[in-house]
PDB file as gemmi writes it, atoms N, CA and C in Angstrom:
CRYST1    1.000    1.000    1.000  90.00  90.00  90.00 P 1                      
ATOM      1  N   UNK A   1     106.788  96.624 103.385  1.00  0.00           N  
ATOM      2  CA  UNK A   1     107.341  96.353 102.076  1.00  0.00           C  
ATOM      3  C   UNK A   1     107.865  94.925 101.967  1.00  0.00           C  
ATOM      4  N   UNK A   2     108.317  94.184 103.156  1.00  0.00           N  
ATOM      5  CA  UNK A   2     109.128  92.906 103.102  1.00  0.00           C  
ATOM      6  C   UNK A   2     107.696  91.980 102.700  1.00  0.00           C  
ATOM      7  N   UNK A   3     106.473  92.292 103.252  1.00  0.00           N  
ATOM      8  CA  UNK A   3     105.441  91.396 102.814  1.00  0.00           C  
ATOM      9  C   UNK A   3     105.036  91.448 101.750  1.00  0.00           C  
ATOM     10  N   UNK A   4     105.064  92.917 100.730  1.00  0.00           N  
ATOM     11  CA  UNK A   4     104.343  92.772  99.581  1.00  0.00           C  
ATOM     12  C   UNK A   4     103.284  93.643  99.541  1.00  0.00           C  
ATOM     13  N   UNK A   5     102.622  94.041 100.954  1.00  0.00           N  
ATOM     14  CA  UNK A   5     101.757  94.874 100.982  1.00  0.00           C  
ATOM     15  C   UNK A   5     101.915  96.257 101.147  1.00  0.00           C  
ATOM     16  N   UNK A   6     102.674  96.639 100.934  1.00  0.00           N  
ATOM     17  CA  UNK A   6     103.352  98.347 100.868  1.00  0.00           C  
ATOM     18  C   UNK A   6     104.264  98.280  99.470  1.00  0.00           C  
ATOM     19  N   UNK A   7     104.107  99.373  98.126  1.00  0.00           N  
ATOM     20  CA  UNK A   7     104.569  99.307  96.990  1.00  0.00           C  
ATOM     21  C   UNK A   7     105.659 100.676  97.722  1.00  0.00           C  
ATOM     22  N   UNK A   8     104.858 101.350  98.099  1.00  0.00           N  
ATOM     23  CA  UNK A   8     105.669 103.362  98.579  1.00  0.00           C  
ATOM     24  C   UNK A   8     105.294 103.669  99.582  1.00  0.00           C  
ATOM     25  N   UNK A   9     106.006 104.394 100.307  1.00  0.00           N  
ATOM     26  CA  UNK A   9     105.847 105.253 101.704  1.00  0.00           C  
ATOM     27  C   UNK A   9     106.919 106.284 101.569  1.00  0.00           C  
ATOM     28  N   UNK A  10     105.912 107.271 101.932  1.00  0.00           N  
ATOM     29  CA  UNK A  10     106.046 108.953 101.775  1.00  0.00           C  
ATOM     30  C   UNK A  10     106.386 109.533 103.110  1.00  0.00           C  
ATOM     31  N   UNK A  11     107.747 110.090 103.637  1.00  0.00           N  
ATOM     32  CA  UNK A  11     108.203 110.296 104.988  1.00  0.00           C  
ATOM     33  C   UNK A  11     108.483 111.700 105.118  1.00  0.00           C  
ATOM     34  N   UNK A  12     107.349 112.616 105.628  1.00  0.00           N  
ATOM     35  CA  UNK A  12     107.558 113.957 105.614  1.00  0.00           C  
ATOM     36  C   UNK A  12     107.904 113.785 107.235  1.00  0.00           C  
ATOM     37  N   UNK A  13     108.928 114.437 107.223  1.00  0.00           N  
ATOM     38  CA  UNK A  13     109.846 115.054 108.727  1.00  0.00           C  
ATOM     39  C   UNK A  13     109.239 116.068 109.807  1.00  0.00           C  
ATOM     40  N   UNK A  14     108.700 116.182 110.841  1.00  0.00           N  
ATOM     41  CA  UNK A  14     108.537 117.399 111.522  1.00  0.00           C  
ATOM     42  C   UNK A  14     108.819 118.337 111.389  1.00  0.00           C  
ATOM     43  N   UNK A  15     108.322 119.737 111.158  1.00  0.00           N  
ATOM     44  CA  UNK A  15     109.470 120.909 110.935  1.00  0.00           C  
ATOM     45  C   UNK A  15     109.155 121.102 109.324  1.00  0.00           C  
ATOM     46  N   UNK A  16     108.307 120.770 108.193  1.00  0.00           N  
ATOM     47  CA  UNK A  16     108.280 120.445 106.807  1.00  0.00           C  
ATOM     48  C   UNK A  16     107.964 121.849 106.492  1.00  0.00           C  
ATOM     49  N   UNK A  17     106.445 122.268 106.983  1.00  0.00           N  
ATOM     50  CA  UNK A  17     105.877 123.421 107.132  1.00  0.00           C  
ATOM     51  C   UNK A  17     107.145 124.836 107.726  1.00  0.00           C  
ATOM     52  N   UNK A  18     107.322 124.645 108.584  1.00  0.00           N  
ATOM     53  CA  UNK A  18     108.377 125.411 109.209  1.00  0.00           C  
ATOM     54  C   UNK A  18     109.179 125.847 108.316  1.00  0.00           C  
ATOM     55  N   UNK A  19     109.706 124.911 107.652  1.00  0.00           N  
ATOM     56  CA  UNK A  19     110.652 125.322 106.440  1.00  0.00           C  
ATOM     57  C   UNK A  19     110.687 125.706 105.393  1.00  0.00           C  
ATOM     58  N   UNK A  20     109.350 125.694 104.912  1.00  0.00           N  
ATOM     59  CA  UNK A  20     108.626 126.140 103.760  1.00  0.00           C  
ATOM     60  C   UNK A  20     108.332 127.009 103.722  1.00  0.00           C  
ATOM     61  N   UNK A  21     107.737 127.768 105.264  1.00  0.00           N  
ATOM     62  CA  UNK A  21     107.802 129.315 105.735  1.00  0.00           C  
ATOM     63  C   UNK A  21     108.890 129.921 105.579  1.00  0.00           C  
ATOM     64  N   UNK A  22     109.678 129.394 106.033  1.00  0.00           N  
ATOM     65  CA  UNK A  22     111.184 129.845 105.961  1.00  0.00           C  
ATOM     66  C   UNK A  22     111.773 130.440 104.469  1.00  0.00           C  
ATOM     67  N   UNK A  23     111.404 129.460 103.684  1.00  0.00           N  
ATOM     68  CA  UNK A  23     111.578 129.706 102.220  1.00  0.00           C  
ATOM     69  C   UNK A  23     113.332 129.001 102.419  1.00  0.00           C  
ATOM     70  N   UNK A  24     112.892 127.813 102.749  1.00  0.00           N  
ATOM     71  CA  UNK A  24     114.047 126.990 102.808  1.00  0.00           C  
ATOM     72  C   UNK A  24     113.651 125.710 102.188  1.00  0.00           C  
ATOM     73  N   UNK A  25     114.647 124.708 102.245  1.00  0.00           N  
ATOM     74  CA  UNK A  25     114.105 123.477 101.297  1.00  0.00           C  
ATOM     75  C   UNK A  25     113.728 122.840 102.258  1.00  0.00           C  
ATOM     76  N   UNK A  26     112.889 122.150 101.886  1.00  0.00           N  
ATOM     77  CA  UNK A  26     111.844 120.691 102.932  1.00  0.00           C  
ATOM     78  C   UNK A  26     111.738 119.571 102.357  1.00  0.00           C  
ATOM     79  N   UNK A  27     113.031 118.991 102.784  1.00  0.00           N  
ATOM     80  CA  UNK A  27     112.877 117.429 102.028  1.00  0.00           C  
ATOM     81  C   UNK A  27     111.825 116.493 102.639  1.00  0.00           C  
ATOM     82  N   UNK A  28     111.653 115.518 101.323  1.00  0.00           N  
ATOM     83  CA  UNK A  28     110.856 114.203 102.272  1.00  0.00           C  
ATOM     84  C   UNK A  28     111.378 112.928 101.521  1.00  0.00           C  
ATOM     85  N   UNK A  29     111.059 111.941 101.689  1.00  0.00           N  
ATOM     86  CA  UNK A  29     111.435 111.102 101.328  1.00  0.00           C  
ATOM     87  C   UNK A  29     111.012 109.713 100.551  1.00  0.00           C  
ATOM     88  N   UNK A  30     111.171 109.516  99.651  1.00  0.00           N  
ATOM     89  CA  UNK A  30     110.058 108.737  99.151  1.00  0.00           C  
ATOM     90  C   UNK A  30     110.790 106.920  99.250  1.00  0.00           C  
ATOM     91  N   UNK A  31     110.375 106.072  99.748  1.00  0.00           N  
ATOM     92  CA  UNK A  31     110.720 104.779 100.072  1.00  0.00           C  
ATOM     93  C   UNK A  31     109.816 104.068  98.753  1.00  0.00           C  
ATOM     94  N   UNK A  32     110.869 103.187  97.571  1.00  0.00           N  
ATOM     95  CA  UNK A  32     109.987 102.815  96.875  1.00  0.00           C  
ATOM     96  C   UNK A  32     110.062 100.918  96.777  1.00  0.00           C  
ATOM     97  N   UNK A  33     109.373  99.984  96.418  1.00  0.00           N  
ATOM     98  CA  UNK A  33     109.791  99.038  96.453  1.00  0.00           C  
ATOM     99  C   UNK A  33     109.804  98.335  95.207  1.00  0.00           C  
ATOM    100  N   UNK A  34     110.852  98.392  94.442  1.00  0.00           N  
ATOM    101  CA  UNK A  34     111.406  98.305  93.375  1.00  0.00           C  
ATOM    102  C   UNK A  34     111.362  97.406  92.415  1.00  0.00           C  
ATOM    103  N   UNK A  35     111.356  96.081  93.350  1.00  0.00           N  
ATOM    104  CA  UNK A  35     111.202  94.446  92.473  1.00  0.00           C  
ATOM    105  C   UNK A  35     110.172  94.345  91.198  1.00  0.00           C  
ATOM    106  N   UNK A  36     108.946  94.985  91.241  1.00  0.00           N  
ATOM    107  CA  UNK A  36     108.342  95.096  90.167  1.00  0.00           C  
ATOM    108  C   UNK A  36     108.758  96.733  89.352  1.00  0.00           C  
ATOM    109  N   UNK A  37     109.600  96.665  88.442  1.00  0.00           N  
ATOM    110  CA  UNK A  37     110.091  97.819  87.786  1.00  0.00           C  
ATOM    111  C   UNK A  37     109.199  98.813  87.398  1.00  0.00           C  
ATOM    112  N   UNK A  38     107.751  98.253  86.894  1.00  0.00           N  
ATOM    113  CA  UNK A  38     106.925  98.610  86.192  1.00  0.00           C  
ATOM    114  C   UNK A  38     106.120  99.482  87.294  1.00  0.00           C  
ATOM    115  N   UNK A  39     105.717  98.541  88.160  1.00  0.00           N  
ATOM    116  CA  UNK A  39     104.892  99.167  89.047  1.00  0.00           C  
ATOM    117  C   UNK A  39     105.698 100.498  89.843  1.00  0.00           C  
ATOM    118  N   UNK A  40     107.083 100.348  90.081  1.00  0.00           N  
ATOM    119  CA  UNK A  40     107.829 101.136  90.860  1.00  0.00           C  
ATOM    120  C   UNK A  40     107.975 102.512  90.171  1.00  0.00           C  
ATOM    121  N   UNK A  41     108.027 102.235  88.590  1.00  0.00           N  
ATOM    122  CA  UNK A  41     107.989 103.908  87.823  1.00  0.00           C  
ATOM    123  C   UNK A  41     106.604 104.060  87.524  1.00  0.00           C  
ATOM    124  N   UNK A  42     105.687 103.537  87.577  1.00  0.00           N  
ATOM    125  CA  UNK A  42     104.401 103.947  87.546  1.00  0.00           C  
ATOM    126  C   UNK A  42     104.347 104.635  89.153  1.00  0.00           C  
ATOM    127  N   UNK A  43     104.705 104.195  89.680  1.00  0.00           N  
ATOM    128  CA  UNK A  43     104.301 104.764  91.425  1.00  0.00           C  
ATOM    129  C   UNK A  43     105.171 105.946  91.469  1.00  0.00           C  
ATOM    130  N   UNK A  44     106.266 106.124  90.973  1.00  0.00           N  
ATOM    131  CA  UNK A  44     107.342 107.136  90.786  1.00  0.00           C  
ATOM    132  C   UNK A  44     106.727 108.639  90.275  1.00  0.00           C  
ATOM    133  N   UNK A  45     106.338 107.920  88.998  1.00  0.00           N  
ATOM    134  CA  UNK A  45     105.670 108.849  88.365  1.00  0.00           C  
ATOM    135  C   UNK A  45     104.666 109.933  88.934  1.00  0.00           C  
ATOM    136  N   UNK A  46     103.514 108.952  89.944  1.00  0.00           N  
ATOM    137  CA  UNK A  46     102.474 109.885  90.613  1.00  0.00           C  
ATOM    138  C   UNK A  46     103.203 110.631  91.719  1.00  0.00           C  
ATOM    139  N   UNK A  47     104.362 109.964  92.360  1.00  0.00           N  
ATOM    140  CA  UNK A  47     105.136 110.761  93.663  1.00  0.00           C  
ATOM    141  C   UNK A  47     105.316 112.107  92.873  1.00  0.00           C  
ATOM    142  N   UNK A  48     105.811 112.418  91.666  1.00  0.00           N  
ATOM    143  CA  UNK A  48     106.723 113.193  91.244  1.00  0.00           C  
ATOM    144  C   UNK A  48     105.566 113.964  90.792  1.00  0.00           C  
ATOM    145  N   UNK A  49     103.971 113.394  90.227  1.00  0.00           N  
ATOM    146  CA  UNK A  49     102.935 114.614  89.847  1.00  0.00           C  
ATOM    147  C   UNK A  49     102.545 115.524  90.875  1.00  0.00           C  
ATOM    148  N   UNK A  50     102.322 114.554  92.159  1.00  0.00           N  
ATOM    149  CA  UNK A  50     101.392 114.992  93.231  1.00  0.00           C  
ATOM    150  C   UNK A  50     102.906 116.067  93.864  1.00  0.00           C  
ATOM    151  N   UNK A  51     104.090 115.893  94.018  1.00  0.00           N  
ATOM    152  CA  UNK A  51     104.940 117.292  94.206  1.00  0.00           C  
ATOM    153  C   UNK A  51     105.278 118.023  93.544  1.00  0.00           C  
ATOM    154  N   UNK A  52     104.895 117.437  91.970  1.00  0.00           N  
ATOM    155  CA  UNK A  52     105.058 118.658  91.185  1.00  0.00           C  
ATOM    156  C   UNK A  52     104.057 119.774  91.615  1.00  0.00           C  
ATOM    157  N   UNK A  53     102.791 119.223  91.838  1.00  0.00           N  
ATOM    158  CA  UNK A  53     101.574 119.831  92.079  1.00  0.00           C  
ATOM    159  C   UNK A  53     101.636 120.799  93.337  1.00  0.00           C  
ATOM    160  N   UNK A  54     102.266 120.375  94.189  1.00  0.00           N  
ATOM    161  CA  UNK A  54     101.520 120.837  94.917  1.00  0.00           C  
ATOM    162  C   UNK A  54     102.673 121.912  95.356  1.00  0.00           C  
ATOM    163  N   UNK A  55     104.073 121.918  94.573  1.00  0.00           N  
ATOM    164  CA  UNK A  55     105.039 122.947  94.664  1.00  0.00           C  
ATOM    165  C   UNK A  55     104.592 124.108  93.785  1.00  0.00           C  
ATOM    166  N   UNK A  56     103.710 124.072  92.735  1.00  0.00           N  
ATOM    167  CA  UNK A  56     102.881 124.900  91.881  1.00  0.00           C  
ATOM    168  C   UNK A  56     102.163 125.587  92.756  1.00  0.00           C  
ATOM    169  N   UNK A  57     100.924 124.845  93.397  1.00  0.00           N  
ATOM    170  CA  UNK A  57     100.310 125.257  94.111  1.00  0.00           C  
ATOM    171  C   UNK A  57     100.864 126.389  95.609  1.00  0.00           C  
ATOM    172  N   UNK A  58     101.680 125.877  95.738  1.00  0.00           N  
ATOM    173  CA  UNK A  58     102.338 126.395  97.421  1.00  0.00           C  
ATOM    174  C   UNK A  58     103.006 127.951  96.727  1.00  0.00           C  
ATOM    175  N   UNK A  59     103.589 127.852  95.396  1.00  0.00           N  
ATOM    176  CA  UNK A  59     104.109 129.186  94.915  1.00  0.00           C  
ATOM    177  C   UNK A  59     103.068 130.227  94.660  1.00  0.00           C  
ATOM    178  N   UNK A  60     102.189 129.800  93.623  1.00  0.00           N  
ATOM    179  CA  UNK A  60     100.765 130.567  93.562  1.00  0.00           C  
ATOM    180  C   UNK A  60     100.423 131.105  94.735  1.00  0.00           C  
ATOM    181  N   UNK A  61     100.068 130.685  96.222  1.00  0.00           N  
ATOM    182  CA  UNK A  61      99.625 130.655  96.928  1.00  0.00           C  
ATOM    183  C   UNK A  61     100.287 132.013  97.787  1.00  0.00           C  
ATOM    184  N   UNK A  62     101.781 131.547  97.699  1.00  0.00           N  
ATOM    185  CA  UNK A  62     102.814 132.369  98.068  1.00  0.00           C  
ATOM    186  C   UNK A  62     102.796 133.747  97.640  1.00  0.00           C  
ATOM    187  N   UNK A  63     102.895 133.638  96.312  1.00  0.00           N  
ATOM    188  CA  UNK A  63     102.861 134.911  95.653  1.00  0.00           C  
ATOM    189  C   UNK A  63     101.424 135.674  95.832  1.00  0.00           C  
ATOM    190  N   UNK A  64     100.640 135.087  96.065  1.00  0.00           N  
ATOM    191  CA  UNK A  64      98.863 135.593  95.951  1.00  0.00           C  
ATOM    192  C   UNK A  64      99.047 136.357  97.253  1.00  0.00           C  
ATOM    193  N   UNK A  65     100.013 135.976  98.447  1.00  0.00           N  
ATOM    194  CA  UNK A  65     100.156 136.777  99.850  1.00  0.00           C  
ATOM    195  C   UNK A  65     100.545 138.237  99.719  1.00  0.00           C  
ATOM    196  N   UNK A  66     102.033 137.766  99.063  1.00  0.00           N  
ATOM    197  CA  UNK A  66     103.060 138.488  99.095  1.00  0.00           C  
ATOM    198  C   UNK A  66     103.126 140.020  97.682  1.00  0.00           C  
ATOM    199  N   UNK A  67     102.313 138.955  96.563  1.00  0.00           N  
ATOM    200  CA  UNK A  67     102.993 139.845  95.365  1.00  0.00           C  
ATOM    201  C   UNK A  67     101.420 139.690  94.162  1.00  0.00           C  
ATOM    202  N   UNK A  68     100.528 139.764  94.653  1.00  0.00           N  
ATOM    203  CA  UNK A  68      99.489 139.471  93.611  1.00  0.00           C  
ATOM    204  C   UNK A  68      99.245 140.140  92.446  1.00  0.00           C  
ATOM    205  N   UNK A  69     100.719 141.361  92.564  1.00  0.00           N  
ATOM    206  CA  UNK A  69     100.073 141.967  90.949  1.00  0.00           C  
ATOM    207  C   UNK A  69     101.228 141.188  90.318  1.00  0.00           C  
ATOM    208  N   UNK A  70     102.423 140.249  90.955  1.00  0.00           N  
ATOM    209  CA  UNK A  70     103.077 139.549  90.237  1.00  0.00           C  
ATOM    210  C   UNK A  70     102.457 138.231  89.646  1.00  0.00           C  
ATOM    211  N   UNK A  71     101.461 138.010  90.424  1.00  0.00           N  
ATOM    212  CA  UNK A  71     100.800 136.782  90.155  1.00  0.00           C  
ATOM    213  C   UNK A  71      99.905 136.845  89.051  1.00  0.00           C  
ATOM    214  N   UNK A  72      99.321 137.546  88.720  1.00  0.00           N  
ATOM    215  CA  UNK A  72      98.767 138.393  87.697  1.00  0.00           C  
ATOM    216  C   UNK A  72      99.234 138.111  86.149  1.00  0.00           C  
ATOM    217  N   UNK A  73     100.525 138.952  86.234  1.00  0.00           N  
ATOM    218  CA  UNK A  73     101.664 138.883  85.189  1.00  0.00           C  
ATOM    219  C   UNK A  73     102.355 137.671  84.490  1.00  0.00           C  
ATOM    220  N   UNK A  74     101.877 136.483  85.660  1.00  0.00           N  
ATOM    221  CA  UNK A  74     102.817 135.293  85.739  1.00  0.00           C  
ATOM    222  C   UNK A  74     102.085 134.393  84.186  1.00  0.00           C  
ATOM    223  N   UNK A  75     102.722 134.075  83.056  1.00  0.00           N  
ATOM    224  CA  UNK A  75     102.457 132.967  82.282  1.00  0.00           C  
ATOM    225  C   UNK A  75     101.810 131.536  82.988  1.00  0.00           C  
ATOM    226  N   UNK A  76     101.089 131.294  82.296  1.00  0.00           N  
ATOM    227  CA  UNK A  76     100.715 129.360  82.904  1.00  0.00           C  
ATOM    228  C   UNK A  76     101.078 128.727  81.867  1.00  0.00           C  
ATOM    229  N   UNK A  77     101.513 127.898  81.756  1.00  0.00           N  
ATOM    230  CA  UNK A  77     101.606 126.358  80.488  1.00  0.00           C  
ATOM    231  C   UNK A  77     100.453 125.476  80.914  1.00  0.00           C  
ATOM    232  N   UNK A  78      99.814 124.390  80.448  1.00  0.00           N  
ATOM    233  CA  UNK A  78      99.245 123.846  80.463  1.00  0.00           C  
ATOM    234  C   UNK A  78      99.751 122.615  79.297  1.00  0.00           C  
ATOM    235  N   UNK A  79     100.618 121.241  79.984  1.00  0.00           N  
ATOM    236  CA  UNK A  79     100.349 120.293  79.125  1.00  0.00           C  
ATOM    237  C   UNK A  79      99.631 119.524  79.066  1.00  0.00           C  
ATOM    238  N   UNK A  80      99.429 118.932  78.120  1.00  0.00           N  
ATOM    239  CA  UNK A  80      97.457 118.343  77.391  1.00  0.00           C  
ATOM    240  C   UNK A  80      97.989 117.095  77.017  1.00  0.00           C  
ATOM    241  N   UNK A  81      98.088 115.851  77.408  1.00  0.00           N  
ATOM    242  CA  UNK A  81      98.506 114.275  76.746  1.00  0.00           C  
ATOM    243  C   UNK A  81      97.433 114.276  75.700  1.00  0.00           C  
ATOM    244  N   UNK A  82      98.510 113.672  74.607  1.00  0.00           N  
ATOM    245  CA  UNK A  82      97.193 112.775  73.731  1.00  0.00           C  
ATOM    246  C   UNK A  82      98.493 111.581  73.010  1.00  0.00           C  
ATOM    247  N   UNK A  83      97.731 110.651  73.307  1.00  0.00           N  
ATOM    248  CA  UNK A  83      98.323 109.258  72.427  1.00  0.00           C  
ATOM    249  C   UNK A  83      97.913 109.225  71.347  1.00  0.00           C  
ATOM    250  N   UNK A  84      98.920 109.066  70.253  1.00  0.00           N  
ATOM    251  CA  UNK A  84      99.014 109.044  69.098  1.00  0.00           C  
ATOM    252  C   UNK A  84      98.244 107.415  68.531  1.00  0.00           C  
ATOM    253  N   UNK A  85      99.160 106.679  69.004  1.00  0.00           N  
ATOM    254  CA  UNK A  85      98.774 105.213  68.815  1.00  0.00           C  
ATOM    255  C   UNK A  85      98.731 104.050  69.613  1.00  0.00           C  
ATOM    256  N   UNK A  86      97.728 104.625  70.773  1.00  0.00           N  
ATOM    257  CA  UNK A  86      96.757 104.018  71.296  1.00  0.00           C  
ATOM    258  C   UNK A  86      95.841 105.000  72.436  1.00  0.00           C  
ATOM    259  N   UNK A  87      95.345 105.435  71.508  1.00  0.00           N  
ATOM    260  CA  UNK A  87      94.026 106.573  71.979  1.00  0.00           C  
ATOM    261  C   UNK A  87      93.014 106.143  73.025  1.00  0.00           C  
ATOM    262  N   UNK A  88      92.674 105.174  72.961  1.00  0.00           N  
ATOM    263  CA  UNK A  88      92.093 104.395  74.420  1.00  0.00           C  
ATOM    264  C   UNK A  88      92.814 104.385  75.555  1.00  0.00           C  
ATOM    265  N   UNK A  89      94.269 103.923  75.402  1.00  0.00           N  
ATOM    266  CA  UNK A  89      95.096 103.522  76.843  1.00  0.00           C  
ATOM    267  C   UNK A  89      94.794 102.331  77.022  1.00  0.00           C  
ATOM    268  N   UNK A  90      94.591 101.196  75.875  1.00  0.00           N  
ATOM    269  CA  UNK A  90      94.444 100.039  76.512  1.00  0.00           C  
ATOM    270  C   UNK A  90      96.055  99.235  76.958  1.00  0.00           C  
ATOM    271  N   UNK A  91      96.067  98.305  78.215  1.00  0.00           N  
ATOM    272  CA  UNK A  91      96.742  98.685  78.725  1.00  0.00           C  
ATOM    273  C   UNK A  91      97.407  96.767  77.943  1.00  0.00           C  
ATOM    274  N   UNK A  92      96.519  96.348  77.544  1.00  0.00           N  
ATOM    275  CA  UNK A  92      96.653  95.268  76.722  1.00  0.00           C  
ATOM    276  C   UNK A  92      97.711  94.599  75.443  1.00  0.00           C  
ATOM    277  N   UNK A  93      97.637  95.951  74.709  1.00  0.00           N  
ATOM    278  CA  UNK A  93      98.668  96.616  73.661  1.00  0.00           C  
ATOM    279  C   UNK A  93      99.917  96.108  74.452  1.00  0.00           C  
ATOM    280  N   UNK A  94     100.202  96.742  75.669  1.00  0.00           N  
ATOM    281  CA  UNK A  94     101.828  96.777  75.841  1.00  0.00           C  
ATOM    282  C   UNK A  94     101.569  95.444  76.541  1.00  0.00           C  
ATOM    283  N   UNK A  95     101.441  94.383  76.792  1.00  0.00           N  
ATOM    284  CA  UNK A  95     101.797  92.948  77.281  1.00  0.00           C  
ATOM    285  C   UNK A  95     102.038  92.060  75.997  1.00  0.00           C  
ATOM    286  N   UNK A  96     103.367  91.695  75.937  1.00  0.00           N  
ATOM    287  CA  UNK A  96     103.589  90.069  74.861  1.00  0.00           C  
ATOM    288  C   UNK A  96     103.474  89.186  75.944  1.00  0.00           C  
ATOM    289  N   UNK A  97     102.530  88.477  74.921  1.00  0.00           N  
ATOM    290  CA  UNK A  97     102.015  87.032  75.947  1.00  0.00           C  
ATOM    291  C   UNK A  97     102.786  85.943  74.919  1.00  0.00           C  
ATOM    292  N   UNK A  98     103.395  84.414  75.933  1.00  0.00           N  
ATOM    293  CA  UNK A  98     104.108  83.788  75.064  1.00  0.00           C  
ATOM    294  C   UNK A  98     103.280  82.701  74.537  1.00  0.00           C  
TER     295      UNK A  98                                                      
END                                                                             
């Protein structure tokens, strides 16, 4: 990170799995490097999809063992992005140039 060439590093602990069996909490740690704000909540952002994801996933999974006619029963949401005003995503829009 002191060079520039590392934005994030993701520090899962020994024992992560173990604890997850357990049905205990399994922290990790996310190291971010901040100086560019933009880039740091853009990078934030994917830390926080990819564990949203995959804490979804690990419950499903869980329950599919343990309880599959609960899994069954279980509601899904599904949110759907759509940009109102700027439907492309050009990324151009949001830069003032002086």
């Amino acid at each position: 990170m002191d060079s520039g060439d590392v934005v994030l590093a993701v520090q899962i602990n020994a024992g992560f799995s173990e604890l997850l069996r357990k049905g205990q909490t399994a922290p990790v740690q996310v190291i971010l490097d901040a100086s560019n704000s933009n880039t740091a909540l853009v990078s934030l952002g994917y830390v926080n999809q990819v564990a949203s994801k995959f804490a979804q996933d690990y419950l499903v999974e869980m329950l599919n063992r343990t309880a599959p006619s609960l899994l069954r029963q279980m509601p899904s949401i599904v949110l759907e992005r759509q940009p109102w005003f700027n439907p492309d995503l050009r990324s151009q829009w949001f830069f003032v140039r002086a």
